[in-house]
C-alpha positions in Angstrom: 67.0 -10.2 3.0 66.3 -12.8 0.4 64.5 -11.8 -2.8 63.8 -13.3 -6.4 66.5 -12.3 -8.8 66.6 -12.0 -12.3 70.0 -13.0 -13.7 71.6 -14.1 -17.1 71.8 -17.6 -16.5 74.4 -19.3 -17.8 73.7 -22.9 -17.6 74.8 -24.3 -20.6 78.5 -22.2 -19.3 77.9 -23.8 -16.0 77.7 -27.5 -17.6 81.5 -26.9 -18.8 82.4 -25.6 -15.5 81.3 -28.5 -13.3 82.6 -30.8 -15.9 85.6 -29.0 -16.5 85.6 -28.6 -19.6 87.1 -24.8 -19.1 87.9 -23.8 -22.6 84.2 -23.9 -23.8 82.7 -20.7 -24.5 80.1 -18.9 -22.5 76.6 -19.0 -24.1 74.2 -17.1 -22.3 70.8 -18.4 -22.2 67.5 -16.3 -21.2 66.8 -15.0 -17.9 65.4 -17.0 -15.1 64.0 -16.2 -11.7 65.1 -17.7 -8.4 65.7 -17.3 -4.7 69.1 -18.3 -3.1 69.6 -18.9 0.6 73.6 -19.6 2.6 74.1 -21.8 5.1 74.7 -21.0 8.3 70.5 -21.1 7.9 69.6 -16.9 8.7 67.5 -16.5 11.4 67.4 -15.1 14.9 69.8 -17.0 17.4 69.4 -16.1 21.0 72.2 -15.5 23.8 72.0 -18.4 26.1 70.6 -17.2 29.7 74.2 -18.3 31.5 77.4 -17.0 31.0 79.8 -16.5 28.8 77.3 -14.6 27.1 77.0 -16.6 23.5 74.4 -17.4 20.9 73.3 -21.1 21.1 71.0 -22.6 18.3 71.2 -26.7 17.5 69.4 -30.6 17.5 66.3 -29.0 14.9 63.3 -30.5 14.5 61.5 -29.8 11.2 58.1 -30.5 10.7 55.4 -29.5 8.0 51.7 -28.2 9.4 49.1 -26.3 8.2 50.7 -25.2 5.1 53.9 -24.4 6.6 57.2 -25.2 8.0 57.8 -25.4 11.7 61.2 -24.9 13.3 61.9 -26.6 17.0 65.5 -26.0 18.2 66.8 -26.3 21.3 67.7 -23.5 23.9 65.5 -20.8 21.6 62.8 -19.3 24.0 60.4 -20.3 21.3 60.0 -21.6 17.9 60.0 -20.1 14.2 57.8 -21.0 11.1 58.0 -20.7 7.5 56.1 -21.4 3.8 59.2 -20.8 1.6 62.2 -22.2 4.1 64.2 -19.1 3.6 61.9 -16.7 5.6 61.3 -17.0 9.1 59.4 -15.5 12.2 59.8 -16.1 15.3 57.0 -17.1 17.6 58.0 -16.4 21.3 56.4 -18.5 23.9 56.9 -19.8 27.5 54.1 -22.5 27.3 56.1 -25.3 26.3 59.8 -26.0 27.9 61.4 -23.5 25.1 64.3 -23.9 27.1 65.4 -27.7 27.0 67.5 -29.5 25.0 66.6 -31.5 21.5 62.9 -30.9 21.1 60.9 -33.2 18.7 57.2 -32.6 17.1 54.8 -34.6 15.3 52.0 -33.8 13.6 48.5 -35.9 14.1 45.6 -35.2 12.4 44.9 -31.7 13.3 46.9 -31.2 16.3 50.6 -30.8 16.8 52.3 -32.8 19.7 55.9 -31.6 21.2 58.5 -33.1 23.5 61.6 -31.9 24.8 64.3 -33.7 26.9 64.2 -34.7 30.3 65.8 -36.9 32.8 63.2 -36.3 35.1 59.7 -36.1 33.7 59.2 -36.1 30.1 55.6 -33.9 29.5 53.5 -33.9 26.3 52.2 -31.1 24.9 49.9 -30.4 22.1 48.4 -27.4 20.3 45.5 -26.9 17.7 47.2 -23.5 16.7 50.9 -23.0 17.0 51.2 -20.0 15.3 49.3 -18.2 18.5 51.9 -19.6 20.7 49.3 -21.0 22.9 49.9 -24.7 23.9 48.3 -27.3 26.3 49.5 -30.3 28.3 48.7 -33.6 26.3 50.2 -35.9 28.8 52.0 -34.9 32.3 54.6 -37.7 33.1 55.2 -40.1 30.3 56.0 -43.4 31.5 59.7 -42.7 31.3 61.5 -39.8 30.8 63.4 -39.7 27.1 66.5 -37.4 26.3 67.2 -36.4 22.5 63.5 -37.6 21.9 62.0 -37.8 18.3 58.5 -39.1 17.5 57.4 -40.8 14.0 53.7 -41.4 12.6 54.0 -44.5 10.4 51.0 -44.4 7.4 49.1 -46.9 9.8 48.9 -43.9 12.3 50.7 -46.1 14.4 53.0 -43.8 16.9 56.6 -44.3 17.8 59.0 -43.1 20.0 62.4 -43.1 19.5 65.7 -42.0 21.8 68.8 -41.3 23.3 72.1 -39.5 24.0 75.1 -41.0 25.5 78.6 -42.4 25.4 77.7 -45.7 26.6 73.8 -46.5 25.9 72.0 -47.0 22.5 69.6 -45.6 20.7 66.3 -46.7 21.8 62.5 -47.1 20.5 59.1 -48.3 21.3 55.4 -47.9 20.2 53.2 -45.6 21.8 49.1 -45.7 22.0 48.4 -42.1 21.3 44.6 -43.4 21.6 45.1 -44.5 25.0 46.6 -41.4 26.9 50.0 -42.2 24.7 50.9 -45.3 27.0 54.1 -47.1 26.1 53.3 -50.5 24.3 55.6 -53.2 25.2 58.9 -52.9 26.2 61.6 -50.4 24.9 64.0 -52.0 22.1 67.7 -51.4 22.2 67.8 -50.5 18.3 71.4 -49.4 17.6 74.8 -48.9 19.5 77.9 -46.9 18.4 80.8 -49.0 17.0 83.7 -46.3 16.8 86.6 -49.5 16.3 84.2 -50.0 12.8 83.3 -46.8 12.0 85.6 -44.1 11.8 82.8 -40.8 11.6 82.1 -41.9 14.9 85.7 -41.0 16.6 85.5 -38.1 18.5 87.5 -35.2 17.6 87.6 -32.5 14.7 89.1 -35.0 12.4 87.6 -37.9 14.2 91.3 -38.5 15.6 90.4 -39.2 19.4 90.4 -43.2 19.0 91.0 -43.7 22.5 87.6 -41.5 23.8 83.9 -42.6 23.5 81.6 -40.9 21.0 78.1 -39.7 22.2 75.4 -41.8 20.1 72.6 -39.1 19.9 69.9 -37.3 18.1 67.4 -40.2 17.0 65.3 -39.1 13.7 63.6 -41.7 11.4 62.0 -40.9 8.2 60.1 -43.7 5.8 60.9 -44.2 2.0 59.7 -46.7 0.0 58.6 -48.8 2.2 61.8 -48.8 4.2 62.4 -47.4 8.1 65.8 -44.7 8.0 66.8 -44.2 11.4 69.3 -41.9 12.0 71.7 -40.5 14.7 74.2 -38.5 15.6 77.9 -38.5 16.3 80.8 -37.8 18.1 80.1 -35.3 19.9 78.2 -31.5 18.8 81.4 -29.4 19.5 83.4 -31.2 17.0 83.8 -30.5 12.7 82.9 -34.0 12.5 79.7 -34.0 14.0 77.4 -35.7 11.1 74.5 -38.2 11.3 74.5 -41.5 10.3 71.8 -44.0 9.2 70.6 -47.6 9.8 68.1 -49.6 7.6 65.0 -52.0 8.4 62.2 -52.9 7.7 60.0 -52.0 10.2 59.7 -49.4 12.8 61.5 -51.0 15.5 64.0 -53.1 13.6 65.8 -55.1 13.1 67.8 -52.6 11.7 71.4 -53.0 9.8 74.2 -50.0 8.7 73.8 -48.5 5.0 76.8 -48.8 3.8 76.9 -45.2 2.7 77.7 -43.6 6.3 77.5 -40.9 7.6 75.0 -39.6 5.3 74.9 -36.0 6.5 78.9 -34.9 7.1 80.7 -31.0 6.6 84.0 -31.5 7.9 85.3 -28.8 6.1 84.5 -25.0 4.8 83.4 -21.8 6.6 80.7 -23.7 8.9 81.2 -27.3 9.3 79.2 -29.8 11.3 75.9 -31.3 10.4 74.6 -33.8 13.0 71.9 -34.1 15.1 69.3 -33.0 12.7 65.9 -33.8 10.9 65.0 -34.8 7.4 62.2 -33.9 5.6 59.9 -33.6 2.6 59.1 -30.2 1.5 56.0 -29.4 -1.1 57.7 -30.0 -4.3 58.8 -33.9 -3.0 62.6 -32.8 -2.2 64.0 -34.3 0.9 65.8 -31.8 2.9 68.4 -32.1 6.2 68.4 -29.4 8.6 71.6 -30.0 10.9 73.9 -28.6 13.5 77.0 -26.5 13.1 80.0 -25.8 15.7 81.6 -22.8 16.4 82.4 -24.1 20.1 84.5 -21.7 20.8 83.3 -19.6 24.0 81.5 -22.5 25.2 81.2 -26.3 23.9 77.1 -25.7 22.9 78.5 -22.4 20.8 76.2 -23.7 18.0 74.4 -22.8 14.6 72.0 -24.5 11.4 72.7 -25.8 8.3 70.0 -26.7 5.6 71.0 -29.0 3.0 69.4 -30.6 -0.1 68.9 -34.6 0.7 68.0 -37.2 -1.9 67.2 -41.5 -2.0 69.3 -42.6 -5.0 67.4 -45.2 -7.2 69.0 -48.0 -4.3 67.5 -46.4 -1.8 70.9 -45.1 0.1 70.3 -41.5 2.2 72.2 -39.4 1.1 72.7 -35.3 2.0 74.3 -33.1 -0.7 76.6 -30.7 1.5 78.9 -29.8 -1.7 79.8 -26.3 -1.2 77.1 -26.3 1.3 77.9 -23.0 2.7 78.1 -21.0 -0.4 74.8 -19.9 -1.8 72.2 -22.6 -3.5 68.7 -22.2 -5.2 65.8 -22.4 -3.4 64.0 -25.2 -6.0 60.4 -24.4 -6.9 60.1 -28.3 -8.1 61.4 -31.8 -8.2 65.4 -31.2 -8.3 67.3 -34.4 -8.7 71.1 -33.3 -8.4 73.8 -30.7 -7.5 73.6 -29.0 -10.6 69.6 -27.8 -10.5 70.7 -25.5 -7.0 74.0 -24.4 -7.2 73.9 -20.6 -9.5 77.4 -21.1 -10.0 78.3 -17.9 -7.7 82.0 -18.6 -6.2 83.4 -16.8 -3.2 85.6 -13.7 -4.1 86.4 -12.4 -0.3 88.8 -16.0 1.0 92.1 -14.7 2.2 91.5 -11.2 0.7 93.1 -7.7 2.0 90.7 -6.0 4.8 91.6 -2.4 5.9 89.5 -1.9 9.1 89.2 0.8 11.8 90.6 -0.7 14.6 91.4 -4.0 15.6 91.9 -6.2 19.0 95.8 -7.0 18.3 94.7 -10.7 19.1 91.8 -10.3 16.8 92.9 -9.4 13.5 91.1 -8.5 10.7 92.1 -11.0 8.2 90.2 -13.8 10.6 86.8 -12.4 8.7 88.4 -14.1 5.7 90.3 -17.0 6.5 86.5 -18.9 5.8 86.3 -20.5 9.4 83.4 -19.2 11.2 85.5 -19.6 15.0 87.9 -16.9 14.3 86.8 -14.0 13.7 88.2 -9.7 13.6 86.6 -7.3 16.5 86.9 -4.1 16.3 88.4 -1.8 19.4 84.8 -0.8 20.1 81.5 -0.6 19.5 81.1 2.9 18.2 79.5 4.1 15.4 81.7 4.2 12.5 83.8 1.5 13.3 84.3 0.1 9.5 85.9 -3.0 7.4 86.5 -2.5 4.0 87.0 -5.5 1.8 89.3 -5.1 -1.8 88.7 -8.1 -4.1 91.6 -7.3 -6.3 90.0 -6.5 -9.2 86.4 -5.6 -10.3 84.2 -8.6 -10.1 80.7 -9.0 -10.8 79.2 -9.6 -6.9 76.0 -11.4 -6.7 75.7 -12.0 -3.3 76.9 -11.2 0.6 77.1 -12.9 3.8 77.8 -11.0 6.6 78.3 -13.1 9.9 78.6 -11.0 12.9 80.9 -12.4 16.0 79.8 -12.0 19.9 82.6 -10.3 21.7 82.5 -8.5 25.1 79.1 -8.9 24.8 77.3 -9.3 28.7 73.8 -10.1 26.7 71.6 -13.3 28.2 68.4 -14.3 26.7 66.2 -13.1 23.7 66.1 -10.0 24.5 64.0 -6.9 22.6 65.7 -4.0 21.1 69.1 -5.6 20.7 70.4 -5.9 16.5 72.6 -4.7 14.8 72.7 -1.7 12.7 74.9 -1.0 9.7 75.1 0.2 6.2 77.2 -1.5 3.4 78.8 0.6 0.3 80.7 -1.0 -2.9 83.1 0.9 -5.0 85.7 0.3 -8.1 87.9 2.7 -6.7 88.1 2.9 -2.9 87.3 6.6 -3.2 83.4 7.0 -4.7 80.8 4.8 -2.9 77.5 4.1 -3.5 75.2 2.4 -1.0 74.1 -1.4 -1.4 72.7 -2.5 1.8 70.8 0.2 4.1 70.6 -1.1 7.5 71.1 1.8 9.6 67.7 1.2 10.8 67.5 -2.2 11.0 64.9 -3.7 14.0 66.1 -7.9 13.7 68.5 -9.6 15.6 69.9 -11.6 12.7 73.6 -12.3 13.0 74.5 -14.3 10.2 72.6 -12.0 7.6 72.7 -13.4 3.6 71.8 -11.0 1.1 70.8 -11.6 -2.6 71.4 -8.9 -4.3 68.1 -7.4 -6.8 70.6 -7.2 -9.8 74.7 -7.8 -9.9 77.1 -5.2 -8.9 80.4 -4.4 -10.3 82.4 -3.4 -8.0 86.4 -4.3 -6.4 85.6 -2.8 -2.7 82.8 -3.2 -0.2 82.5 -1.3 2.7 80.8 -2.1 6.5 80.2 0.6 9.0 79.0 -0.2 11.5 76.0 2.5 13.6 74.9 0.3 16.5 76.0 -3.1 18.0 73.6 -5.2 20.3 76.2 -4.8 22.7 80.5 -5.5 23.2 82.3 -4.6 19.9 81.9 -4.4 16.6 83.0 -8.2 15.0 82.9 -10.4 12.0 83.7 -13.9 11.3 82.8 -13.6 8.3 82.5 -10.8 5.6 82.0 -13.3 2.7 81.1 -12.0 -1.1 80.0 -14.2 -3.9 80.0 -13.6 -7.4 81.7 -14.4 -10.6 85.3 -13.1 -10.8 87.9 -12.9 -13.4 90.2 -15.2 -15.0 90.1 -18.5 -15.8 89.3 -21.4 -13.7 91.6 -23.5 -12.7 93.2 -26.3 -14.2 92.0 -29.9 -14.0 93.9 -32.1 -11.3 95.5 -34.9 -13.5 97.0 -36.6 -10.5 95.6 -38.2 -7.5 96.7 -40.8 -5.2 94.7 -42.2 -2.0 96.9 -44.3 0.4 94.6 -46.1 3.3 96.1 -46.7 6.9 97.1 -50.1 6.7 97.0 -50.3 10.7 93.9 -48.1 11.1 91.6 -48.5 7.4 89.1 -45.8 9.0 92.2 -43.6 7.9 93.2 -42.3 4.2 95.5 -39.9 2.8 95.2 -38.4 -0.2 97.2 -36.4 -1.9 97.6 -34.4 -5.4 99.1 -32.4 -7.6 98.6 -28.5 -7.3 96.2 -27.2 -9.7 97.4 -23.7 -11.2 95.0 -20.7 -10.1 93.1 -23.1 -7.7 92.0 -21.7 -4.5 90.8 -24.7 -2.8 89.6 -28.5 -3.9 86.4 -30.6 -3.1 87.2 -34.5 -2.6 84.7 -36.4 -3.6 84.3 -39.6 -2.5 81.7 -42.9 -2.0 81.4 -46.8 -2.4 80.9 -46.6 -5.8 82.4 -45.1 -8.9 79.1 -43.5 -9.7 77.8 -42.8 -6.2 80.4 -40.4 -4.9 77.9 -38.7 -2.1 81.1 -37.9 1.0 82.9 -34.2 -0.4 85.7 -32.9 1.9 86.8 -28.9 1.1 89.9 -28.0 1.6 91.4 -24.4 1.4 95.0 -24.2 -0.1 96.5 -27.8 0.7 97.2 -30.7 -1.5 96.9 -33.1 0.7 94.5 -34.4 3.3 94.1 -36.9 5.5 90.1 -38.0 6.2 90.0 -40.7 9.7 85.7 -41.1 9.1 85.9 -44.3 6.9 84.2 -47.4 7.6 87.0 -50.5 8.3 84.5 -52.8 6.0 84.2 -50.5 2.8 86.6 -50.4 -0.3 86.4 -46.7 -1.7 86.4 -44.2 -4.6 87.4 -40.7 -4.7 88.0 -38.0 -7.1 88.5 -34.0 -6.8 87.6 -30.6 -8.4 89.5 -27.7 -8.3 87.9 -24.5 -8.1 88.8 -20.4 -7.9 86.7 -17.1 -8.2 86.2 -17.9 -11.9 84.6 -21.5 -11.7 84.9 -25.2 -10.8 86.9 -27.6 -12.9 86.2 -31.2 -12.3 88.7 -33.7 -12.7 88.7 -37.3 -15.2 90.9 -39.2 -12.3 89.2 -41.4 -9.8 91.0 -43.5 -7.8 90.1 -46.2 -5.1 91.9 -48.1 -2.4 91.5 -51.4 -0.6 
């Protein structure tokens, strides 16, 4: 459920916060009308067809036809579309290969073209109408077959195809003649190769701490700005938290093409869903660049996978940038040109990390404090499915709750493929005193299989309890990784960080360690860190800790970092930035 909300924004209040300045008063300014959306992106995701039985959406494709947003993701039995990017239907079809890996799509004149991976035979399709689901071959056997494909329209109309996915090869390209029965045009160009001793994002591993394993160099996308050819890729693998995309520069379509310096330019390796590789980027109607990206669970199976959407921007030297800043909490859906951080976030903070949750029943391996312990591969399952099987959240004190994200977990489940008549039905209740509740969310009827479900509440709700129950499951038990609730809570916000120290690896310089003093009331921090003083565009979360130790640097680069503390009550920047060599 996503609706417009009217709220008493405070954004003059919200200015202090991000700047830290936490003694300023709160000055309410008038009301203003927006739509929020929380990452991972809500939409159906199908069980795979082989076992274990899991839900499997990743590599998305975004493109922009006939006044709306299509969405191409692998392993979906069909494809989803959009005006607003926040609601989505799914279109089910079985006339193109809805069931390979890493589709791509491209929009010429009035037709749109798709491609999927193949080893074998790569096949072209096209349709006039994709919104019927009907589609046609466009060419049978392209003259070779392409894995991780992505195809680019320059302004000249000129066609390009662009590919690969492997630990050895590159990424490569070439031009096709879409006016001659899309033949290939020249030879294919060998336009980028992974360089993990150089370039520490590219080390496989959750903390890209694998050195002595290969990466897999994948998920080609290219985008044109200003005159200047972005191709992109993925890297070091899709089951890993460090799974991000990368960027290299040219001037033309097929190269030469030479690093940004800012890399990767699309990286979550920490929070509730982290992971943002293999992805598209793209314009939407109001001139905002967007990147739509993969996120790991990997858990029950290494392609245990899910979307994140985040805001993108070209700073004024041209350098690629996404904004994944508290990228899974909730952020403004902008009606117009935004130009920074502060335009999209509503300043609603999560009140439900690490609180008390009084539940039913529990798996004794599968406790319920793993649906707030923010990491979406752990999660609390209930001893059954039944009806009535609950969860029951106490914040600690009344807050004012603006939003809720409840992510459901698979477990026991025997479910393959999209399947009708499987969802989840449930109702969710708030209360101040854990006695007398009121309903906030009626779902008992519910007829979509969404499973990680944000709501935007119609107005703010006082409350210190929330309730679950649960009345049907698609099948296996009740579970949750995540029972998240966002608001504004009580207190102050933290103090500012006064003291921070960044040490690089002097035998590894993809390596540093920073470390800093504990903030009082602080619940976690966000590093913040870049090339240059005033172009911090990396953020690292990090829960609890003072100290952290982030192995994706590039060897070449001298950088800058600084950190923000933040609570229930607000984010408080900090004045320190410090560098290393």
């Amino acid at each position: 459920m996503k609706t417009s909300i009217k709220y008493l924004s405070l954004a003059l209040a919200w200015v202090y916060c991000l700047t830290g300045c936490k003694d300023k008063p709160v000055v309410e300014t008038a009301t203003d009308t927006f739509t929020t959306y929380c990452n991972p992106v809500d939409i159906s995701y199908r069980f795979c067809t082989d076992l274990p039985s899991r839900r499997e959406a990743a590599d998305p494709t975004m493109v922009w036809f006939r006044d709306r947003y299509f969405l191409f993701v692998s392993k979906s039995g069909g494809y989803w579309h959009s005006k607003d990017l926040t609601d989505w239907t799914f279109i089910e079809t079985n006339q193109i290969p809805v069931e390979e890996y890493a589709p791509t799509a491209v929009a010429i004149n009035d037709t749109l073209y798709f491609l999927a991976s193949s080893n074998e035979k790569s096949t072209l399709y096209k349709s006039a109408d994709p919104l019927s689901g009907a589609w046609q071959v466009a060419k049978e056997k392209l003259d070779m077959p392409v894995w991780d494909p992505t195809l680019f329209l320059d302004d000249d109309k000129r066609l390009y195809l662009y590919w690969g996915c492997s630990d050895k090869n590159p990424i490569y390209g070439i031009e096709l003649d879409y006016k001659n029965n899309f033949a290939f045009i020249g030879e294919r160009k060998e336009l980028l190769h992974g360089d993990p001793s150089q370039h520490g994002w590219e080390v496989p591993g959750d903390d890209n701490r694998k050195v002595n394993q290969s990466p897999w160099i994948e998920g080609a996308w290219i985008n044109k700005f200003n005159g200047k050819y972005y191709l992109q890729y993925s890297g070091p693998g899709t089951e890993y938290k460090s799974y991000s995309d990368a960027v290299y520069v040219a001037d033309s379509p097929l190269g030469p093409y030479s690093l940004q310096p800012h890399n990767p330019f699309a990286y979550k390796p920490g929070g509730f869903a982290d992971g943002a590789g293999h992805g598209s980027t793209f314009a939407d109607t109001h001139g905002n660049y967007w990147h739509i990206g993969t996120s790991t669970i990997s858990q029950k199976h290494m392609f245990e996978r899910r979307l994140g959407l985040y805001p993108t921007f070209f700073d004024d030297q041209g350098t690629l940038y996404a904004l994944t800043k508290y990228g899974d909490y909730p952020m403004i859906m902008p009606t117009k040109k935004i130009n920074n951080f502060e335009e999209i976030f509503p300043g609603w903070m999560l009140l439900s990390y690490n609180k008390p949750v009084t539940v039913s029943s529990s798996i004794d391996s599968l406790p319920a404090n793993l649906m707030t312990d923010e990491d979406i591969r752990t999660y609390w399952a209930a001893a059954t499915g039944n009806a009535g099987e609950y969860a029951t959240l106490d914040l600690g004190n009344v807050s004012d709750v603006y939003a809720v994200q409840i992510n459901f977990a698979e477990h026991n489940t025997k479910i393959l493929g999209r399947q009708k008549g499987i969802f989840h039905r449930y109702k969710i209740e708030y209360s101040e005193n854990g006695t007398d509740w009121t309903m906030l969310i009626d779902k008992q009827n519910n007829e979509t299989d969404n499973t990680h479900v944000y709501f935007q509440l119609p107005q703010k709700v006082a409350c210190r309890y929330l309730k679950i129950t649960n009345v049907q499951v698609p099948g296996g038990n009740f579970a949750m990784s995540g029972f998240r609730v966002f608001g504004k809570g009580n207190g102050s916000r933290p103090d500012k960080v006064t003291q921070l120290t960044a040490q690089r690896n002097s035998n590894d310089k993809r390596s540093v360690t920073l470390s800093w003093d504990k903030s009082k009331n602080a619940t976690g921090y966000t590093i913040s860190y870049g090339l240059d003083k005033n172009r911090l565009y990396q953020n690292y979360m990090v829960y609890g800790d003072t100290t952290v130790t982030i192995n994706s640097l590039n060897v070449n680069e001298k950088y800058y970092f600084t950190i923000e503390a933040f609570n229930e009550a607000g984010i408080t920047a900090s004045d320190v930035v410090t560098d290393n060599q």
